[in-house]
C-alpha positions as CSV (number, residue, x, y, z in Angstrom):
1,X,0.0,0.0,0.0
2,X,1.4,3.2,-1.3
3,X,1.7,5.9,1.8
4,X,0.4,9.2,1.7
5,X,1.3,12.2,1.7
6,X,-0.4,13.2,5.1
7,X,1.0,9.6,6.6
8,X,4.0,11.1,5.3
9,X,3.9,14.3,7.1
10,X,2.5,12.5,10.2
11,X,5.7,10.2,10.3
12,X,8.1,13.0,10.1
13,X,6.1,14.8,12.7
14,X,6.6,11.5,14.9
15,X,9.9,11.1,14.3
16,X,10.4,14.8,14.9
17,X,9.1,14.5,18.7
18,X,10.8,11.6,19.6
19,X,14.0,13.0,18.5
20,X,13.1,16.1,20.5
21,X,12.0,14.1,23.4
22,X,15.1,12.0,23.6
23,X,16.9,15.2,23.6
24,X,15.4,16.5,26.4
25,X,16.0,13.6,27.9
26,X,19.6,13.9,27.5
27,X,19.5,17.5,28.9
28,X,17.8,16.3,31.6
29,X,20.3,13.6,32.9
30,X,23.6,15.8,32.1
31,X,21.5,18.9,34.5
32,X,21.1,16.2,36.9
33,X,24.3,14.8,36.8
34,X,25.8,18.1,37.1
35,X,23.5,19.4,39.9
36,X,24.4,16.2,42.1
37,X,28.5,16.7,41.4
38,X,28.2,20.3,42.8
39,X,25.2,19.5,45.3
40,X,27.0,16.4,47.0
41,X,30.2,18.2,46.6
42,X,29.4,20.4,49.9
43,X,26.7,18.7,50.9
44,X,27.2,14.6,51.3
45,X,23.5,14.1,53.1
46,X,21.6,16.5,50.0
47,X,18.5,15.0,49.5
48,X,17.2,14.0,45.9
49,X,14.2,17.3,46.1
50,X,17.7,19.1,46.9
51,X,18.8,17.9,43.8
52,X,15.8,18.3,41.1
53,X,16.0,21.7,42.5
54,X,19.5,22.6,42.1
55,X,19.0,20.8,38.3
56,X,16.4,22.9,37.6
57,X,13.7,19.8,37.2
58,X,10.7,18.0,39.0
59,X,11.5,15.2,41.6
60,X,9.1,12.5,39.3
61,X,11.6,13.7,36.0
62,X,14.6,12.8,38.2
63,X,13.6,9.3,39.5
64,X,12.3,8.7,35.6
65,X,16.1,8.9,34.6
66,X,17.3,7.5,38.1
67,X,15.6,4.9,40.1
68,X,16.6,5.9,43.6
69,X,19.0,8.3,45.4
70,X,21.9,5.5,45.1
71,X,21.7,4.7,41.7
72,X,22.5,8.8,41.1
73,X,25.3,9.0,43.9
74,X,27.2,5.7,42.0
75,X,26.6,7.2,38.5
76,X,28.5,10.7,39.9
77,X,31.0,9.2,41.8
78,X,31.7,6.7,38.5
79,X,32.0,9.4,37.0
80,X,33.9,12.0,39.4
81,X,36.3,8.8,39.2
82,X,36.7,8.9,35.3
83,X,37.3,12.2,34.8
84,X,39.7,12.2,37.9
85,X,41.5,9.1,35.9
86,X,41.6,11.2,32.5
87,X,42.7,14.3,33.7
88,X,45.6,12.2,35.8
89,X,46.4,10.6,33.1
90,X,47.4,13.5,30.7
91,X,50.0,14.6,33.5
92,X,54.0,14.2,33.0
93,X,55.4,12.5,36.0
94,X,58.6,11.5,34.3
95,X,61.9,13.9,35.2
96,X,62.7,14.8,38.8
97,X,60.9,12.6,41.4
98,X,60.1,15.3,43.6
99,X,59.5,17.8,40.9
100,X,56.9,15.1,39.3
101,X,55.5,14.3,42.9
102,X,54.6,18.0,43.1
103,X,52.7,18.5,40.2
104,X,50.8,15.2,40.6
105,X,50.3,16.8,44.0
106,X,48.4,19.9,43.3
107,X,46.7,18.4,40.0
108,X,45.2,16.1,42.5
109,X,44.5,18.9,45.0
110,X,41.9,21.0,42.4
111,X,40.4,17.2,41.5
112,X,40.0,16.6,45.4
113,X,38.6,20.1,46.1
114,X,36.4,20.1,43.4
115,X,34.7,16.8,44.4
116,X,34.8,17.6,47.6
117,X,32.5,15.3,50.0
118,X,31.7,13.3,47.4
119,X,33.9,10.5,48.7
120,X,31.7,10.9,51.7
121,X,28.6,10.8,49.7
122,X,29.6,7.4,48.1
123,X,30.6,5.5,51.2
124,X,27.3,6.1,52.3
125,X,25.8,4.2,49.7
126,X,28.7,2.2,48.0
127,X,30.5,-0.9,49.2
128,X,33.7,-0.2,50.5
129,X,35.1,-2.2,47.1
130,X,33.5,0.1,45.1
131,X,35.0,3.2,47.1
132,X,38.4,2.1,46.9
133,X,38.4,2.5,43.0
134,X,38.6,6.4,43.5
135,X,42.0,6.4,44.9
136,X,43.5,3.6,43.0
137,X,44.1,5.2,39.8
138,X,45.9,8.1,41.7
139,X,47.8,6.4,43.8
140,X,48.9,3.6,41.5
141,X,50.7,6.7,39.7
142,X,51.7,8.1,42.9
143,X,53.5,4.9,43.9
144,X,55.2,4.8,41.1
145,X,56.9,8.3,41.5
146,X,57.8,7.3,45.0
147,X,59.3,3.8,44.3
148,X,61.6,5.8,41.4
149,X,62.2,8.7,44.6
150,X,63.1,5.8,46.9
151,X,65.6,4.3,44.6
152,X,67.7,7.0,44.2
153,X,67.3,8.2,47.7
154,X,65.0,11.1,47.6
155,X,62.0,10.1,49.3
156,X,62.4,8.2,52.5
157,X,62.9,4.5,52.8
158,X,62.2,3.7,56.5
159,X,58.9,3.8,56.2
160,X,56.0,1.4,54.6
161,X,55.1,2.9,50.9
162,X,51.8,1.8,52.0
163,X,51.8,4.3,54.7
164,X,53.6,7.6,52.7
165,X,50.9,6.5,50.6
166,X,48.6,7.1,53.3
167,X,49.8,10.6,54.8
168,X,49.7,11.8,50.9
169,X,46.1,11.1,50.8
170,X,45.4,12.4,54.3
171,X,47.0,15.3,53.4
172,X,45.1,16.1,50.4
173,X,41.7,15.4,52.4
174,X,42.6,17.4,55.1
175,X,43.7,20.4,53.0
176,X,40.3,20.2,51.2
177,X,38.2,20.1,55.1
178,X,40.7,22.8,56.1
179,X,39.2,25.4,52.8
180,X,35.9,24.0,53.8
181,X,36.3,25.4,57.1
182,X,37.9,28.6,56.4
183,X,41.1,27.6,57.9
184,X,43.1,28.0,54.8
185,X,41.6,29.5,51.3
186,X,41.6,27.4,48.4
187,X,44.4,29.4,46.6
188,X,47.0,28.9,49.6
189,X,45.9,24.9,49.9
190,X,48.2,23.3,46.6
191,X,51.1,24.9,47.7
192,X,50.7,23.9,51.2
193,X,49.8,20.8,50.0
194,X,52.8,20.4,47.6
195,X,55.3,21.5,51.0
196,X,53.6,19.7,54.0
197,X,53.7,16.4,51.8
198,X,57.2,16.8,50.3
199,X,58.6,17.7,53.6
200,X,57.3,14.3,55.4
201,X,58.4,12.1,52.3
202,X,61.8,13.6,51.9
203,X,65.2,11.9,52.4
């Protein structure tokens, strides 16, 4: 059966709205998405009507993309972890240990800061498995610097790797409470950062 000119029409119509509708759609997630990062970034316990307001949508439009509070917190914190992975990975850590241990240092400051309490907001809803994947691509790169330090004598070797491992991320947590609470700014925290860490670690 030949199709009509008005069936036509109507099918490009169709076809027209759906496109716009899955558009939308798309909108809707990436506001959402971006709303939770920045919500849960100072605020760990924001609720979802917190969130649908910050992303500029309705509570129903929200749990139509995302099923429940958790499913949202994973998808940001998956992907607070990817772009923390991609932006670590465009660094140069070759050269100088110390030098390369610095500028991995206040890279991972700025991604820190800007996530903020997200870790926080993840552990309350994440296995502890699942948590551990935020610091492994970091720190996989930061023990590499400081096995290459070690061997040459610039970082300390009296000490568990494990545990400088430990005071760097400490460090870098505390830094970002210490903004949070006024105690430092934000512009004084990657230098102080970069300094309180290089002095422990030092030969």
């Amino acid at each position: 059966m030949a199709t009509t000119p008005a069936q036509t029409t109507e099918t490009t119509a169709n076809g027209g709205r759906d496109r716009a509708k899955r558009a939308d759609a798309v909108r809707n997630v990436e506001a959402i998405l971006a709303a939770a990062t920045r919500v849960l970034a100072t605020d760990p316990d924001a609720s979802i009507n917190e969130i649908a307001k910050a992303a500029g949508v309705g509570r129903v439009t929200l749990y139509g993309h995302f099923d429940s509070r958790a499913t949202l917190v994973r998808e940001v914190v998956d992907r607070a972890i990817a772009q923390t992975d991609e932006a670590m990975g465009r660094m140069d850590l070759g050269g100088d240990p110390r030098d390369a241990l610095g500028r991995m240092l206040e890279a991972t400051w700025h991604l820190t800061h800007r996530f903020g309490a997200l870790v926080v907001a993840g552990s309350q809803v994440l296995p502890p498995d699942e948590m551990r994947r935020a610091h492994e691509g970091p720190m996989t790169r930061a023990r590499g610097v400081l096995e290459r330090g070690r061997d040459i004598g610039e970082f300390r070797d009296d000490m568990p790797i494990d545990w400088q491992l430990s005071v760097i991320q400490a460090i870098l947590h505390g830094a970002s409470a210490a903004v949070h609470r006024g105690e430092i700014t934000a512009e004084e925290a990657p230098a102080l950062v970069r300094g309180t860490t290089l002095a422990a670690l030092s030969a």
